[in-house]
C-alpha positions as CSV (number, residue, x, y, z in Angstrom):
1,X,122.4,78.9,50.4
2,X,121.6,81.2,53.1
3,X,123.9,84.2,54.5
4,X,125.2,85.2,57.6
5,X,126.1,88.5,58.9
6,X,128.2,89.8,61.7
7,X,128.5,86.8,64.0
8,X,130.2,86.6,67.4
9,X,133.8,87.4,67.6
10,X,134.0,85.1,71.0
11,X,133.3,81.9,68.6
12,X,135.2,80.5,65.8
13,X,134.5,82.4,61.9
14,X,133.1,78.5,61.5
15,X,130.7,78.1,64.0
16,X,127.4,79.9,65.4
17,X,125.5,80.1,68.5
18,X,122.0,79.0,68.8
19,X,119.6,77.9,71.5
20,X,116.4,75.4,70.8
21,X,114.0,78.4,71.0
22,X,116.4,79.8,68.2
23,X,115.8,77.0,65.9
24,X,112.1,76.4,67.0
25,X,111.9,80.1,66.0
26,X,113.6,79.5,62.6
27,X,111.7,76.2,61.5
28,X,108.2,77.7,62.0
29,X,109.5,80.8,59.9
30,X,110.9,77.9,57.6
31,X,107.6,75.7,57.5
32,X,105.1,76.6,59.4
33,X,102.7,73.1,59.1
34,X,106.0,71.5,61.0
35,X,105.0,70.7,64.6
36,X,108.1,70.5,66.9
37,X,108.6,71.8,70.5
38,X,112.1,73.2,72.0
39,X,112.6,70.3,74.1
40,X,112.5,67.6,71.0
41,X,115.1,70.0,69.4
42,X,117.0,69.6,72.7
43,X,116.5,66.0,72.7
44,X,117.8,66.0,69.1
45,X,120.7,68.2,70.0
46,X,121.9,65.7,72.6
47,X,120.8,62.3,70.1
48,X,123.5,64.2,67.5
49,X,126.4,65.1,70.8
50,X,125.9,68.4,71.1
51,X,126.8,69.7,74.8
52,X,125.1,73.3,76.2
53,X,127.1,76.0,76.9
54,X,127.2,77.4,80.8
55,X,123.5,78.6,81.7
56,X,124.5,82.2,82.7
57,X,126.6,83.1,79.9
58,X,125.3,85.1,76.9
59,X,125.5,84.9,73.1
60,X,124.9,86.3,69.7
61,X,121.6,84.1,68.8
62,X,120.5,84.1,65.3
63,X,117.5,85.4,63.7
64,X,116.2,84.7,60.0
65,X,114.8,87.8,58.1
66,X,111.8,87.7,56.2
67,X,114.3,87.9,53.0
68,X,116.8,85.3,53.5
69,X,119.1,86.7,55.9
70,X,120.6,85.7,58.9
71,X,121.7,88.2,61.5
72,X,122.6,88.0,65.0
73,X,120.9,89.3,68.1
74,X,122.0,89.1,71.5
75,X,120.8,86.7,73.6
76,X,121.2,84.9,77.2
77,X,120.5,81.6,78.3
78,X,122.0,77.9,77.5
79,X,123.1,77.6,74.3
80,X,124.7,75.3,71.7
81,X,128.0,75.9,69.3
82,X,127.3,74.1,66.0
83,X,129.9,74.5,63.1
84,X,128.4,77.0,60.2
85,X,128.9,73.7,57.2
86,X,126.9,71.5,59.4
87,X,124.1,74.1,60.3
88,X,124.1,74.8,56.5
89,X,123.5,71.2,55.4
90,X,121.0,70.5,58.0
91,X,118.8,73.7,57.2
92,X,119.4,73.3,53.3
93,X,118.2,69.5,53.9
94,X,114.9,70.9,56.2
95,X,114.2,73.3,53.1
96,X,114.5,70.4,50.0
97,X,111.3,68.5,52.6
């Protein structure tokens, strides 16, 4: 399972911040033959119920590390709040394809 360090105090302990460029950015670090665009992960976010955040507001985005770690970099834009068990089962599920 993968690890996460120093996320946002203006969130919940259980859930993260990310954007679609955030997780376009993570599944070509993840597997790089997948071919996916940031607006099908938007159009995924809102098939699963996911609602953006306000525009203008900013956010402690996530980053993966080229040994396994996530850390958090500041960031500004729309952005989604997914619970930390759900991110973890999808991502585990992308990296048992």
């Amino acid at each position: 399972m993968v690890n996460f360090t120093g996320f946002s105090k203006k969130v919940a302990e259980d859930e993260i911040c990310v954007a679609p460029n955030d997780l376009l950015l993570l599944l070509r670090k993840t597997n790089p033959k997948l071919i996916i665009s940031a607006s099908e992960i938007r159009k995924i976010l809102k098939k699963w119920d996911f609602e953006p955040q306000n525009n203008t507001k900013s956010y402690q985005g996530i980053e993966l590390l080229s040994h396994g770690e996530f850390v958090k970099i500041e960031r500004r834009g729309r952005y989604y709040i997914i619970k930390k068990d759900l991110f973890y089962k999808i991502f585990d599920a992308m990296m048992q394809e």
